[in-house]
C-alpha positions in Angstrom: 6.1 6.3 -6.0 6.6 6.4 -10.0 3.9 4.7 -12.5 2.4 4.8 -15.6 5.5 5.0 -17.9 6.1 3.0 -20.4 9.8 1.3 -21.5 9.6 2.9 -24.8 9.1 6.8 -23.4 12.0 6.1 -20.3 14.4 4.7 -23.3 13.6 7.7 -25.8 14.0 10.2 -22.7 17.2 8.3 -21.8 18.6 8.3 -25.6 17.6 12.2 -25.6 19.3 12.6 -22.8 22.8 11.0 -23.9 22.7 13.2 -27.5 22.7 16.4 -25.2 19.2 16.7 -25.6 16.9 18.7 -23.2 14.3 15.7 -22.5 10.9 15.6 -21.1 9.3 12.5 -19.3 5.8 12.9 -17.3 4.5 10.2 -15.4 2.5 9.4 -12.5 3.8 9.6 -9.4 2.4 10.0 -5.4 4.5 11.2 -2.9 2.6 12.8 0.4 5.0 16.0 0.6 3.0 17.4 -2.5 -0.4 16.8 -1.7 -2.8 17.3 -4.6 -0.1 16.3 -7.0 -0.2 13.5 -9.4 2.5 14.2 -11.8 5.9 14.9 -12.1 7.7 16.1 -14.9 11.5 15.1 -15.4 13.0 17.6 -17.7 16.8 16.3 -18.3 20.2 16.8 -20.2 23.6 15.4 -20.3 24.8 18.9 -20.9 24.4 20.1 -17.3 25.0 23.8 -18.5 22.5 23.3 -21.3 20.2 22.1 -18.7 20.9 24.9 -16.3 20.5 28.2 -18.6 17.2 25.8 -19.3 16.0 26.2 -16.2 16.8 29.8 -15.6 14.3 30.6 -18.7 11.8 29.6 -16.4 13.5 30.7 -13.0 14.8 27.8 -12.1 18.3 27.6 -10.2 21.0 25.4 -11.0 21.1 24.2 -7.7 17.9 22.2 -8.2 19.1 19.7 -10.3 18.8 16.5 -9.1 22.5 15.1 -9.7 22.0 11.7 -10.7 25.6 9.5 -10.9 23.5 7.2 -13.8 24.1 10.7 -16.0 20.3 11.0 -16.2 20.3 14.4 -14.2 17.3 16.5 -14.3 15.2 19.0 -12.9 11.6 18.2 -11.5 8.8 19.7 -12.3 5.3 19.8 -10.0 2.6 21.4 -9.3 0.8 24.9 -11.0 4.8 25.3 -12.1 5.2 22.3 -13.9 1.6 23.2 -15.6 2.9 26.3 -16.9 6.8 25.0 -18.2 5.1 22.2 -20.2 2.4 25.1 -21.5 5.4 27.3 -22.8 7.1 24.6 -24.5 4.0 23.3 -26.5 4.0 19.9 -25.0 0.1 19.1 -24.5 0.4 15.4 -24.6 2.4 16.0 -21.1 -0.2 19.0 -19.2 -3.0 16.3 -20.8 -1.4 13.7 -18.2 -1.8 15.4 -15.8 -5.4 16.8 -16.1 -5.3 19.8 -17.1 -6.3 20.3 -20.8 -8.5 18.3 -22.7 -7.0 15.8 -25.5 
């Protein structure tokens, strides 16, 4: 279950998203396959090759993509992993979300 977005950040990571942009969107979300985890981070691109030699910076395979048919495909991120991607790309607002560094 997703919460804790707001219109404005789903609308600026869809409009990302549609200029070929590689977008990031954390938000809460509970699911009992992850225990422990309270965050997911959606890391997205119209460019689906763009997106993919993304994801292998950070050892991610192509075949993880979630394939969406809205065009809003993406990979998600969870857990320690998803800690570490956001860390590397310098986006603090999004680890702060989720706990990990202080504001």
């Amino acid at each position: 279950m997703a919460f804790g977005i707001k219109r404005r950040e789903l609308i600026e990571w869809k409009r990302k998203i549609d200029n070929g942009e590689i977008a990031f969107l954390t938000h809460y979300w509970l699911d009992d396959r992850f225990p422990g985890c309270k965050t997911v981070t959606k890391v997205g691109c119209s460019d689906l090759e763009k997106l993919a030699e993304w994801g292998i910076k950070y050892g991610l395979k192509k075949e993880w993509i979630h394939h969406r048919i809205d065009g809003y495909s993406h990979f998600d991120l969870i857990g320690p992993r998803q800690q570490e991607i956001l860390k590397q790309e310098g986006l603090t607002r999004h680890i702060w979300m989720n706990g990990t560094v202080e504001k």
